[in-house]
N, C-alpha and C positions, 0 to 999 in steps of 0.2 A: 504494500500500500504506500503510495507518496506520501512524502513528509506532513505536506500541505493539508491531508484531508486525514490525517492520526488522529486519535482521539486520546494518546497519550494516556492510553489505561490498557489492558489485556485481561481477558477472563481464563482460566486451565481450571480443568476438570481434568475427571481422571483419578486424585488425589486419592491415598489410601489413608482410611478412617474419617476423614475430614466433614464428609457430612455429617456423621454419626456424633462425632465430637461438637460440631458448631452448633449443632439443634439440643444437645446437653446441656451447651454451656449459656446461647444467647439468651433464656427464656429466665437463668438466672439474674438478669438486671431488672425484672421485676420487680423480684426478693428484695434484692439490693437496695433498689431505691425506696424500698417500701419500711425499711425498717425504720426503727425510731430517730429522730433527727436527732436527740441526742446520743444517742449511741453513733452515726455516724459523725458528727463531731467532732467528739471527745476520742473515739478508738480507731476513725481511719481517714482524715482530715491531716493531713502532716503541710502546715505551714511555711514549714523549715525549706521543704524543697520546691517553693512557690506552686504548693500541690500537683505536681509532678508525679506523687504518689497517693496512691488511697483514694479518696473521695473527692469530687470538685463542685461545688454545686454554688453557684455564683459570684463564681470569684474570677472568673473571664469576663474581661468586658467584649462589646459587639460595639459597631460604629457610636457616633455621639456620648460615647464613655456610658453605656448604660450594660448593667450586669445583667448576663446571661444566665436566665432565668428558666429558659423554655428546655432545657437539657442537665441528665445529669454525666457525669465520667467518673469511672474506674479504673486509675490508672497501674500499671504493674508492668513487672519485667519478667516473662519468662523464664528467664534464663538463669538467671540468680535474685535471690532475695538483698544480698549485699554486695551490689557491686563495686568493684574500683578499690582502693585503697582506704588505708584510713585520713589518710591525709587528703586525697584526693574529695573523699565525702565530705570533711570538713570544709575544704577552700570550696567546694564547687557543689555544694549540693542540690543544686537544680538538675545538673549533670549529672550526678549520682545517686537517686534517690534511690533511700530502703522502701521497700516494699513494707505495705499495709495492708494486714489480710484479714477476714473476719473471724476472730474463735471459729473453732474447729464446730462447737454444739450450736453457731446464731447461723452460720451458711456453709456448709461441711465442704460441698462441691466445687464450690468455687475458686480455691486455691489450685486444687488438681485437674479440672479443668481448663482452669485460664492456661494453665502451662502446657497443657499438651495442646493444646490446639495455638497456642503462641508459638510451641517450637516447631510445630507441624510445618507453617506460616512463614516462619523464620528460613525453616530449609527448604523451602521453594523458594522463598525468593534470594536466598543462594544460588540456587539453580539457575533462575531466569537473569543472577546478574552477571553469571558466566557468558550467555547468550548476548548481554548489552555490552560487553566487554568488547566480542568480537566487534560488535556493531559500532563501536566508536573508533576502535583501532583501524578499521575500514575509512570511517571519516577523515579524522584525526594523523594517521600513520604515528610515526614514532614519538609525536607531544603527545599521545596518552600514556602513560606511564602504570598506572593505577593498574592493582589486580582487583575490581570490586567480589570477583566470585569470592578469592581468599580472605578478605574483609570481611564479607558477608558471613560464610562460613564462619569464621572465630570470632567474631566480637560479641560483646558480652553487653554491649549498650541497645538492649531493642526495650522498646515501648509497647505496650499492649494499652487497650483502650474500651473499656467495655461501654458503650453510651445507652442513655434511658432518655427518650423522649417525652415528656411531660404534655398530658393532655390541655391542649390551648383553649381557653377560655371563649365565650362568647363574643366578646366583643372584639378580641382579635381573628376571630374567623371572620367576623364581619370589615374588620379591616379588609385582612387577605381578600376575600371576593371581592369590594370595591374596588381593589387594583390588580384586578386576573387582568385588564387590558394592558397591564406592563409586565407583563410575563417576560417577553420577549427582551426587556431592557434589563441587564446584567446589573446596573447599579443598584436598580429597585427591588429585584427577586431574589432577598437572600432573608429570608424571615427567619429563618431558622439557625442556622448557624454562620452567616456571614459569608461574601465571597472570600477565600482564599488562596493562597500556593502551601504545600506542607513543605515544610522547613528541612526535613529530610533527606534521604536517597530514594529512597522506595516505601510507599505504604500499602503493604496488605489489606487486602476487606472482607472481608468473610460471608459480607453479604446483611440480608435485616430481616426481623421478623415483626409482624405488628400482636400487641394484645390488645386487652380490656384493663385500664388500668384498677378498675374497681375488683376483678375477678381474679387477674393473671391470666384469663382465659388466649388463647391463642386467636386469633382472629385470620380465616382465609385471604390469602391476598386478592379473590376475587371481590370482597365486599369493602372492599379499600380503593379509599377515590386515587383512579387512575394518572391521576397528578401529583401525587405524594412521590418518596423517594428522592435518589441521589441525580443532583445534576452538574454538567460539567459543560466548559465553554470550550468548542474545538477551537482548531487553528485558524480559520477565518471570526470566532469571538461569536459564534451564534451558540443560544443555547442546546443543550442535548442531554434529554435524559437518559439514564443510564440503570437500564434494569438487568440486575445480577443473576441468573439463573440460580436455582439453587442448588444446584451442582457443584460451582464453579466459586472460584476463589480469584478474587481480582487484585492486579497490583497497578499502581498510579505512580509517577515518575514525581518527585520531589527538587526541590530547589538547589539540593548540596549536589545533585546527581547534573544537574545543567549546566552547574559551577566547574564541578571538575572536568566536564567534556566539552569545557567551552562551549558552549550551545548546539551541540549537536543534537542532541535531548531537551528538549523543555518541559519543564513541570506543568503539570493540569490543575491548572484552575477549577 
């Protein structure tokens, strides 16, 4: 496919266990966000690493400095509960944050879980940055230097992200329908979590599921208005939605990853 018409995202199926794990694990951000706000707080709220770790529930802001409200996150590492040094966590713990996990008796699954479908996640997108490796060395010739497969492969810095969407109120639905005639305008359609680039190399998605917030109950994607979900701006800047099979694990090209190949890659908006 030409440059010009990428959508600077890929979907792979195929993956062994990944369905089975991602449908285990997504339905716990329910749970999650459902427990007491003081026990989320006080036991998985970590400050220290500009919450980086554990809970995050409006402490991002979104345009015009106003706190984001309509979402919650979960954030965690895979990979290790303690990473980096001790010196390293101290000077830089935004960089390094510890892991914040729920007791084993308030949400048991969740720790074991998160990590396997985090590392699942992780070693695909090992794989796929072997594949962009060639692809830039092609562009590039011998200014790319970088081995990202071997990066990928052993680093011990990945992010995992569980997100809970919070049911929107009245009178912001009624916002939103007032301006469905600006759909189409990338400045004004980002209600929900803001336009961006991720700051990254690569980010995984594993895809989404919708519930009932009152139940937990699962809700079919067929009774789910067809406008909802993930969207992205291609290369000419028009919008496109982006629906995830559930099969299929997608990965999005990030900012550090445009950086180092010189733009041969650009991050998806």
């Amino acid at each position: 496919q030409q440059r010009e018409e990428s959508l600077g995202l890929i979907a792979i199926r195929n993956i062994p266990s990944f369905v089975e794990t991602k449908n285990a694990f997504l339905p716990l951000a329910h749970k999650l966000a459902n427990l007491p706000q003081t026990y989320l707080e006080t036991h998985l709220t970590d400050a220290q690493s500009l919450y980086n770790a554990g809970w995050s529930h409006g402490k991002e802001k979104l345009k015009d400095d106003k706190p984001d409200l309509s979402k919650g996150s979960f954030y965690f590492n895979p990979v290790t509960d303690v990473p980096g040094t001790e010196e390293e966590r101290r000077k830089y713990p935004a960089s390094y944050p510890v892991n914040k996990w729920p007791e084993e008796d308030v949400l048991p699954q969740l720790e074991p879980l998160g990590k396997a479908l985090g590392l699942l996640m992780k070693d695909v997108v090992a794989l796929l940055a072997g594949h962009i490796d060639e692809y830039i060395r092609a562009e590039c010739g011998d200014g790319y230097t970088v081995c990202m497969w071997t990066e990928m492969k052993s680093t011990e810095k990945v992010k995992g992200r569980l997100l809970y969407y919070f049911p929107r109120d009245e009178a912001e639905e009624e916002t939103q329908d007032n301006g469905e005639h600006e759909r189409d305008n990338s400045d004004e359609f980002d209600s929900w979590i803001g336009w961006h680039n991720d700051s990254g190399f690569l980010t995984a998605l594993a895809g989404d599921i919708y519930v009932d917030h009152d139940t937990g109950e699962i809700i079919p994607k067929d009774d789910i208005d067809p406008k909802a979900g993930l969207y992205i701006q291609d290369r000419s800047g028009s919008l496109r939605q982006i629906c995830i099979p559930n099969d299929c694990m997608a990965v999005q090209i990030g900012e550090c990853l445009q950086i180092i190949s010189g733009g041969s890659v650009v991050a998806t908006p």
